[in-house]
C-alpha positions as CSV (number, residue, x, y, z in Angstrom):
1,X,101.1,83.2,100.8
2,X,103.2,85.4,103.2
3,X,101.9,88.9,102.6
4,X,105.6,91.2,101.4
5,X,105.6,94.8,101.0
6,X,107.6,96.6,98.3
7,X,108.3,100.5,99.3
8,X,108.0,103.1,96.3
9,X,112.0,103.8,97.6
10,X,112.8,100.3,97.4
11,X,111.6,99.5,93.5
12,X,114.1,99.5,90.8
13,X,113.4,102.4,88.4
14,X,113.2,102.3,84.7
15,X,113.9,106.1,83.3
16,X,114.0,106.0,79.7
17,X,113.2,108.4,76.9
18,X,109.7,106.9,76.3
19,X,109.2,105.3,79.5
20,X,109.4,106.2,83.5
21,X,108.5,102.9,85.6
22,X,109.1,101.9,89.3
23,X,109.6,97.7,89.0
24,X,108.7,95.7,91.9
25,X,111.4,92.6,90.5
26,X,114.1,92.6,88.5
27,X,113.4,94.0,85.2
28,X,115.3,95.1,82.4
29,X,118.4,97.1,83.7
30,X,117.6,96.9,87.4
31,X,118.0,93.4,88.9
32,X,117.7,92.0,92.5
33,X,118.3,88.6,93.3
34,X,116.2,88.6,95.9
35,X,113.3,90.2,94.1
36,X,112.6,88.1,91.1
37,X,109.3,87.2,91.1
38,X,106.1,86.4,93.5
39,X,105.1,82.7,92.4
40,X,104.3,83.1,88.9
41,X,103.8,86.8,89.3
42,X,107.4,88.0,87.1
43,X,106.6,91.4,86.2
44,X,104.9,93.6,87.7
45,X,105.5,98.0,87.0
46,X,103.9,100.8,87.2
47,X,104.5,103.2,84.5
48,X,104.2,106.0,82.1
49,X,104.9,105.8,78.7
50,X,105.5,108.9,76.5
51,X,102.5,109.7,74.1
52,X,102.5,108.4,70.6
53,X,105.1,105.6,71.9
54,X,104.7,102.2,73.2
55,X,106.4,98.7,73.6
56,X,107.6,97.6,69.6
57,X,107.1,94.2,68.6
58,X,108.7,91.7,70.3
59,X,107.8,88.1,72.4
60,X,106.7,86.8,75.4
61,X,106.8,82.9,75.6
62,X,104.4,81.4,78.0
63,X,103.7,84.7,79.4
64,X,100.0,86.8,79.4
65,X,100.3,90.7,79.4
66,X,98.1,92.6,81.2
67,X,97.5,96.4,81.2
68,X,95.9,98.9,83.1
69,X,95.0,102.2,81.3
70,X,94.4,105.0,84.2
71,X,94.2,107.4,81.2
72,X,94.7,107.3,77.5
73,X,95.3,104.2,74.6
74,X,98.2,101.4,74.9
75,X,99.3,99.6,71.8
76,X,101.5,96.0,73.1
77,X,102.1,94.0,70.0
78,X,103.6,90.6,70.7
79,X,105.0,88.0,67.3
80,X,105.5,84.1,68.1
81,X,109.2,84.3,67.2
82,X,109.4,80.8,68.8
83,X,106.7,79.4,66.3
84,X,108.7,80.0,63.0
C-alpha cells in the first residue's frame, strides 16, 4: 500500500461543545472527496472529548470501534438498530 501523509493543517476539524477532533477523512461536517477512507480504514480522529461526556447511543453496522485512552475513562455505547 502506497504510504500517504495527512498534515495536522490539512485534517478536517470537528469543534463542538463536547468534542475537539482533527479527522483524517471525511467525517461528520467536514467532507473531502478525495479523503474518504484508506481500504477499509473509514474513520480515523484524534480527539478530546469534554469530561463527563461521550458518544450517546447510536449504531455502527459492520463497523468495529476502537479507542485509545492517553488519559482518563471513555464510555461508546453502540444498539443494533438494524436487528429489530
Amino acid at each position: 500500500m502506497k504510504t500517504k501523509i495527512y498534515k495536522a493543517e490539512e485534517r478536517g476539524q470537528t469543534n463542538i461543545f463536547w468534542l475537539k477532533s482533527s479527522d483524517f477523512f471525511s467525517f461528520g461536517d467536514y467532507y473531502d472527496q478525495n479523503k474518504i477512507s484508506a481500504g477499509a480504514l473509514r474513520v480515523l480522529n484524534d480527539g478530546t472529548i469534554k469530561p463527563e461526556f461521550g458518544f450517546p447511543a447510536h449504531c455502527h453496522r459492520d463497523t468495529e470501534i476502537i479507542a485509545i485512552m492517553l488519559k482518563g475513562k471513555l464510555t461508546h455505547e453502540d444498539y443494533r438498530q438494524w436487528e429489530k
